[in-house]
C-alpha positions in Angstrom: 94.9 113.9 93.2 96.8 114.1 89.8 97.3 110.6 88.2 101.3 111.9 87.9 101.2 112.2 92.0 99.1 108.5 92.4 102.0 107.2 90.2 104.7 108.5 92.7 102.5 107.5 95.5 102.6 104.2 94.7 106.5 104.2 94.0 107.8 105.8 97.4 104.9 103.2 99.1 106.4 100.0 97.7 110.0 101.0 97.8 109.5 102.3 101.6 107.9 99.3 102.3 110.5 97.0 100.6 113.4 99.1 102.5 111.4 98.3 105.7 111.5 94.4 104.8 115.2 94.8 104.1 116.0 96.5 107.6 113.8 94.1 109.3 115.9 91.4 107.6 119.6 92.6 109.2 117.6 92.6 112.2 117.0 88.4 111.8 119.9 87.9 110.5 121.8 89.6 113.0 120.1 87.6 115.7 121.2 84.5 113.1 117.9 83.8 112.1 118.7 83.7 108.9 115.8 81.5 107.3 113.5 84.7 108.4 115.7 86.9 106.9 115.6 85.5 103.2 111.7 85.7 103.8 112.2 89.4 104.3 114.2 89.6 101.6 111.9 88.2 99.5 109.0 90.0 100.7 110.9 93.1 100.1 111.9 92.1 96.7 108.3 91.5 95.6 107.6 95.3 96.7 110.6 97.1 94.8 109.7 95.1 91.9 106.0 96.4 91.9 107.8 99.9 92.4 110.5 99.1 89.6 107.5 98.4 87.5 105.6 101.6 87.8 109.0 103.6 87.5 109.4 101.7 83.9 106.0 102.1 82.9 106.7 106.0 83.6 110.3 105.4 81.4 108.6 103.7 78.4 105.4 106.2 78.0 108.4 108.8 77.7 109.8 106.9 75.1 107.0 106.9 73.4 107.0 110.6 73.7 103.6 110.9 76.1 103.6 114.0 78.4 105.2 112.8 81.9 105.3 115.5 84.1 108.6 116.0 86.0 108.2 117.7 89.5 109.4 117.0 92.9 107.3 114.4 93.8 108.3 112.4 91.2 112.2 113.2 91.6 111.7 112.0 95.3 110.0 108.6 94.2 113.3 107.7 92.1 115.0 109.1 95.0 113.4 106.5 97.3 113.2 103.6 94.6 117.4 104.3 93.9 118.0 104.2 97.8 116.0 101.1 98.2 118.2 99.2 95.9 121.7 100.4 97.5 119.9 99.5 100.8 119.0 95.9 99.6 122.9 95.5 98.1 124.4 96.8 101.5 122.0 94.5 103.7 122.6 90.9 101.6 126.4 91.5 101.8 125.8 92.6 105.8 123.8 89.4 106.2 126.6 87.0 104.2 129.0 88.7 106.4 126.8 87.7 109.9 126.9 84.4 108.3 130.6 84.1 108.5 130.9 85.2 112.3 
């Protein structure tokens, strides 16, 4: 396997993960556990940040001009790592809103 394909890999397995911890999260807090779901949150946090990291690693070596190549793959682990983060924004306000009813 191509280092390039490891690299995306590893992105689309954190942020998949992460997205997983966020769903499970709306799932506490919507039985107003709430404690459990800022665990989640966390743990899910933790993950998209180890994929964030990768992605930037990717960003600076093509700042610095190294060959990064650009296929599908790759496009569908910024997919996944973009979708992740609306995910995470849509849940916390979902679980402030659970918190109010």
């Amino acid at each position: 396997m191509k280092n390039n394909q490891k690299v995306s890999f590893n992105i689309i397995s954190n942020a998949g993960i992460a997205k997983s911890k966020y769903m499970e999260a709306l799932k506490e807090a919507k039985n107003k556990n709430f404690e459990k779901a800022n665990e989640l949150i966390k743990e899910g946090d933790n993950l998209f940040i180890n994929a964030h990291k990768i992605h930037a690693d990717l960003i600076t070596k093509m700042a610095n001009k190294e060959d990064i190549n650009l296929d599908l793959l790759l496009i569908h682990a910024e997919d996944q790592l973009m979708s992740t983060e609306t995910i995470k924004l849509l849940i916390e306000e979902l679980i402030e809103l659970y918190k109010v009813i």
